[in-house]
C-alpha positions as CSV (number, residue, x, y, z in Angstrom):
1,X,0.0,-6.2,-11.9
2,X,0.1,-5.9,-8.4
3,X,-1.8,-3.4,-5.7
4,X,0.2,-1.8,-3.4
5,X,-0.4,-0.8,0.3
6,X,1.4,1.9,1.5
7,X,2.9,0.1,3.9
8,X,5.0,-1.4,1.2
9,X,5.6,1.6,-0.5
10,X,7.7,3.5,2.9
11,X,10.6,1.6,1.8
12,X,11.0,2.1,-1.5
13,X,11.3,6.1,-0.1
14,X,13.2,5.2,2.5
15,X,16.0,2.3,3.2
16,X,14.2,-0.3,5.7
17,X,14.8,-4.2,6.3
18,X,12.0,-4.5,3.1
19,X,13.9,-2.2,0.7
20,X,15.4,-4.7,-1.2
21,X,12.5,-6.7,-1.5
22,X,10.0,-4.1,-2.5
23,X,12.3,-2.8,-5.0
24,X,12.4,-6.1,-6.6
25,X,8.3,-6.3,-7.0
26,X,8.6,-2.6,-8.2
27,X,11.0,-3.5,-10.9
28,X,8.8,-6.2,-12.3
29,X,5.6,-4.0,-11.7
30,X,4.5,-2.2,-15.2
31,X,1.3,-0.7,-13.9
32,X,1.8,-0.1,-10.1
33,X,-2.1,0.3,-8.4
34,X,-2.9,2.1,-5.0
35,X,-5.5,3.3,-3.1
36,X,-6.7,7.2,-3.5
37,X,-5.0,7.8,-0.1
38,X,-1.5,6.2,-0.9
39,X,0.4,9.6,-0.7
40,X,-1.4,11.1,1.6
41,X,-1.0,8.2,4.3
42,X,3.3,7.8,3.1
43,X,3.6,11.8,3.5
44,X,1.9,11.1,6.8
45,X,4.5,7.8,7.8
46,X,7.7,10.3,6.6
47,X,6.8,13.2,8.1
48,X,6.1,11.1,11.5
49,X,10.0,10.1,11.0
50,X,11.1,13.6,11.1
51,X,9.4,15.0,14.0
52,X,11.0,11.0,16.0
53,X,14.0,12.0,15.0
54,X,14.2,8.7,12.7
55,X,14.7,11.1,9.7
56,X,16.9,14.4,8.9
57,X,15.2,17.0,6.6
58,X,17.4,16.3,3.8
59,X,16.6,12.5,3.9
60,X,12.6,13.5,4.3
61,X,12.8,15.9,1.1
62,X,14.7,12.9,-0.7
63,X,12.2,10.4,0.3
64,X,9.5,12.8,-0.5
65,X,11.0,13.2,-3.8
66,X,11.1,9.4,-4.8
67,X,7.2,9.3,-3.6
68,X,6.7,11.8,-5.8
69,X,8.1,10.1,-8.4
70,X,5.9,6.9,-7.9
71,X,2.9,8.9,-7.4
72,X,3.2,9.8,-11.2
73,X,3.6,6.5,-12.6
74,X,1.1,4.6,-10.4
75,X,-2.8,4.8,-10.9
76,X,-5.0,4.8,-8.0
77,X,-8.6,3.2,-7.1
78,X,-10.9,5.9,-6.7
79,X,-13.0,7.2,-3.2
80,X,-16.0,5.5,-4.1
81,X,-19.7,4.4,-2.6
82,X,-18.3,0.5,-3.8
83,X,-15.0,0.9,-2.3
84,X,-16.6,2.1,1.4
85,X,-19.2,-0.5,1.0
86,X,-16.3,-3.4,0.9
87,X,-14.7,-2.1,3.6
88,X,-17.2,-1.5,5.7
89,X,-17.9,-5.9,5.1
90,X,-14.8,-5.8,5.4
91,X,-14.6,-4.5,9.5
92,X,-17.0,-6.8,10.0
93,X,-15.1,-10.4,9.1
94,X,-11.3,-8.8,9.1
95,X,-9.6,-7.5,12.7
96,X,-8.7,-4.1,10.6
97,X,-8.8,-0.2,11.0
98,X,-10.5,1.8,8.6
99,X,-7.8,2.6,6.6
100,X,-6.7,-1.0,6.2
101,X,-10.4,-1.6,5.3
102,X,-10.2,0.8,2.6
103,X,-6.8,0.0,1.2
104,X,-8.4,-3.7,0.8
105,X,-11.7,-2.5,-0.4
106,X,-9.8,-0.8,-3.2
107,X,-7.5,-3.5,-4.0
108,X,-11.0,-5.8,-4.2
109,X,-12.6,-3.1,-6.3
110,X,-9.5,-3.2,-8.7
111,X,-9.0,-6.9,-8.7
112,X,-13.1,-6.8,-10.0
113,X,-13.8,-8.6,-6.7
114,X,-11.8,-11.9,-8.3
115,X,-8.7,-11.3,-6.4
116,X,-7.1,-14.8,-7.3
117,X,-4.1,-14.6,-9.9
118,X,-3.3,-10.9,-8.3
119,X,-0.9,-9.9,-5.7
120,X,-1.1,-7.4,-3.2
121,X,2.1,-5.9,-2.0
122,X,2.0,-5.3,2.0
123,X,4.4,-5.2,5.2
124,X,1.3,-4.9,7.5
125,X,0.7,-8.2,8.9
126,X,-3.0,-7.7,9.9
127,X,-3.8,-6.4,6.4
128,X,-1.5,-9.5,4.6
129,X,-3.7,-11.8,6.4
130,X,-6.9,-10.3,5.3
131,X,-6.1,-9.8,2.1
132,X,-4.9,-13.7,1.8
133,X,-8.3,-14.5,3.3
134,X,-9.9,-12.7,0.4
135,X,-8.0,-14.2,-2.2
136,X,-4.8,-12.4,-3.2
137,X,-1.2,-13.7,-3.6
138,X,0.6,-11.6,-0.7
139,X,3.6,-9.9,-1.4
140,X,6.8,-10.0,-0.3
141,X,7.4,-13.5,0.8
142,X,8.5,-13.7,4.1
């Protein structure tokens, strides 16, 4: 079991440098875990692409189309007063943004606040670091 940022989950939508790697933890991932805003925040990274030129409309609908996919299968931590409680210990000891706060928050909240043993699945480096510093195994090795 592993909790996924979203930052990890751009390029199984999309081919990046990561893909291969990603889609290597997805294979061996039977219950895939986000955070509530997972979709929302990879809608947000693809449609950024478009509008940079970085993606064509047909590759955006195919991307959002895997995403949707994933969005099925996975199960996601919900909003809650625990989860914005973590994160907001969480801006105070970690150099994050809010939404990195929250994605870690959630991943604490799901990992029952004993994150050792668990992975968390990230490309952001400020987020990989904090999320080492809480416990978790941090995914892909680099």
């Amino acid at each position: 079991m592993r909790f996924w940022d979203s930052s990890a989950i751009i390029p199984l939508c999309v081919k990046e440098r990561a893909s291969e790697a990603v889609e290597g933890l997805m294979k061996g991932d039977e219950d895939v875990a986000v955070w509530w805003t997972t979709r929302t925040e990879c809608l947000s990274a693809l449609s950024r692409r478009k509008r940079e030129g970085v993606l064509s409309s047909s590759d955006e609908g195919q991307a959002r189309a895997v995403l949707s996919v994933l969005a099925e299968a996975w199960s996601e931590v919900q909003p809650t007063e625990m989860v914005r409680i973590r994160a907001e210990r969480l801006l105070s000891i970690h150099p994050l943004r809010a939404a990195d706060a929250l994605q870690l928050a959630a991943a604490l909240i799901w990992a029952r606040e004993m994150p050792r043993g668990f992975e968390f699945v990230c490309l952001d480096q400020n987020l990989r670091e904090a999320a080492l510093k809480e416990g978790f195994s941090i995914q892909p090795h680099y």
